[in-house]
N, C-alpha and C positions, 0 to 999 in steps of 0.2 A: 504494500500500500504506500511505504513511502516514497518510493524508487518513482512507484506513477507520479505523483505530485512534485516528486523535482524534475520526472520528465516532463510535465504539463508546461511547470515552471520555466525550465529550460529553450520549451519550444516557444512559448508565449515572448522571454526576450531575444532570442533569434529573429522572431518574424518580427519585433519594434527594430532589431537591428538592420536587417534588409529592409526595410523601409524608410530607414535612415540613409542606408547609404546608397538608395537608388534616389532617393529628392535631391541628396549632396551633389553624386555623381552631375544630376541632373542641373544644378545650380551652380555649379565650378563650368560643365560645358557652357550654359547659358552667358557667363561673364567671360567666357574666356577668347569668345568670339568678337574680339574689340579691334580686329579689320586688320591687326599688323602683320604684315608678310611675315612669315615663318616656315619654316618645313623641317620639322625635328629639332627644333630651336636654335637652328643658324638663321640669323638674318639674311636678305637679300634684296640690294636696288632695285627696286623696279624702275625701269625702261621707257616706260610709255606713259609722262605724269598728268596725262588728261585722261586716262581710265579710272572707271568708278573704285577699281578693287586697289589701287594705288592710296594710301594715307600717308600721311608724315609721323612719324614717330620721330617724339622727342625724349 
């Protein structure tokens, strides 16, 4: 009997914890898309600075 109840226990903060980290994941992508050129976190000049996908990073 007590095994079920720290199992109940156990699975109840599991499933608050995947739902934590699926909003998180979800709200670190949402801010992380702030327009600056990157590709694996090396920077790189863009070319063309009248395309919309070009920003100025300072």
């Amino acid at each position: 009997m007590n095994t079920i109840i720290m199992a109940r226990r156990f699975g109840i903060i599991m499933l608050f914890a995947a739902i934590f980290a699926i909003t998180f994941s979800m709200a670190v992508e949402h801010t992380g898309r702030s327009g600056a050129q990157s590709h694996f976190g090396a920077s790189f000049t863009c070319l063309q600075t009248g395309s919309p996908y070009c920003t100025t990073v300072q």
